[in-house]
N, C-alpha and C positions, 0 to 999 in steps of 0.2 A: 504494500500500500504506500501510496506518496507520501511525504513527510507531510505537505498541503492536504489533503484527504482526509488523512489519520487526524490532525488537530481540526481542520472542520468538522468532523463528524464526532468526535470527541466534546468540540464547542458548542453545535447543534446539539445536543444532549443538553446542553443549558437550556434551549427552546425550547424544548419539551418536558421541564418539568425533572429531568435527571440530569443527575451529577449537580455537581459543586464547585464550577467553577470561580460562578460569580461571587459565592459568596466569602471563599476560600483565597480572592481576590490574585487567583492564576492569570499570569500574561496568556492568554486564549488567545488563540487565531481571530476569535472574534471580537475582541477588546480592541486591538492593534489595529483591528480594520475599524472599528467604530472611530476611535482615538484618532483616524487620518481621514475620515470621510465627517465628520459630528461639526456640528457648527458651535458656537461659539454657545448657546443657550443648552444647545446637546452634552456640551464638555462638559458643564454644569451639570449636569443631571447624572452623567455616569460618574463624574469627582463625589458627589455627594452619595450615591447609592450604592457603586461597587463597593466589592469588597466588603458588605454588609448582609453578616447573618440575620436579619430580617423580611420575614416573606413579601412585607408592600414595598420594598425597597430592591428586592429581587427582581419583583415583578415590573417595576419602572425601568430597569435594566434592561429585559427583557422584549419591554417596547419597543424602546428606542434601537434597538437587536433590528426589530421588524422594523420598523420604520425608517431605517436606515437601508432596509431593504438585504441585510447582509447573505442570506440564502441565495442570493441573486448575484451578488457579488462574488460570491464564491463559484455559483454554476456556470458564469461566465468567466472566469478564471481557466477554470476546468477544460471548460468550451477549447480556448483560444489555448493553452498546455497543449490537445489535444492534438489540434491540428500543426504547431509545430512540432508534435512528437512524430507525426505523420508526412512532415514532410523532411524530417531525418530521417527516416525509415525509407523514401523515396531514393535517400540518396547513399545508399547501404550495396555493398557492393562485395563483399567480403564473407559474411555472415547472412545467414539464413531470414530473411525478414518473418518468419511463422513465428519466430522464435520469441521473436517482439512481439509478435501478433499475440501471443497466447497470455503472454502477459502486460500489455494493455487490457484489452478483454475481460481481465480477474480487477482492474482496477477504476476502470474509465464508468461513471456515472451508477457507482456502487454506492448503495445505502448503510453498509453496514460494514 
């Protein structure tokens, strides 16, 4: 699994209610990307709520997660990885392209 992958899907578990990140106040894939996309009222609101084991406090974390749209951010990440992994594999000349293939495949728009 990607090193990106594994911390999204990891952070996305924040989403949903598991895991600990936020409150545990872990640098998450999805902090970092909040942290460089969050305006100026946004920085405000995860300064004051990360990091906090309280559940209305999580939950505003969590918002501002979706609102920020980071699910999206992440699947177009993925997106645009893909297709230049795709076009290295075009230019492979040596080595078996299946081989890559099989494991893209195990990785590429995986949930879990």
């Amino acid at each position: 699994m990607s090193p990106h992958r594994h911390r999204f899907l990891n952070a996305n578990a924040s989403l949903q209610k598991v895991g600990t990140d936020i409150q545990d106040n872990k640098c998450s894939w999805l902090v970092v990307q909040a942290l460089e996309l969050a305006n100026p009222a946004q920085l405000k609101i995860l300064k004051e709520n990360y990091g906090e084991d309280n559940p209305k406090k999580i939950d505003k974390v969590k918002e501002l997660f979706k609102t920020l749209k980071l699910e999206k951010v992440f699947r177009d990440f993925e997106e645009q990885s893909y297709k230049e992994i795709q076009q290295e594999l075009d230019k492979l000349k040596l080595i078996p392209r299946d081989v890559f293939e099989i494991l893209l495949k195990k990785i590429y728009k995986r949930d879990k």
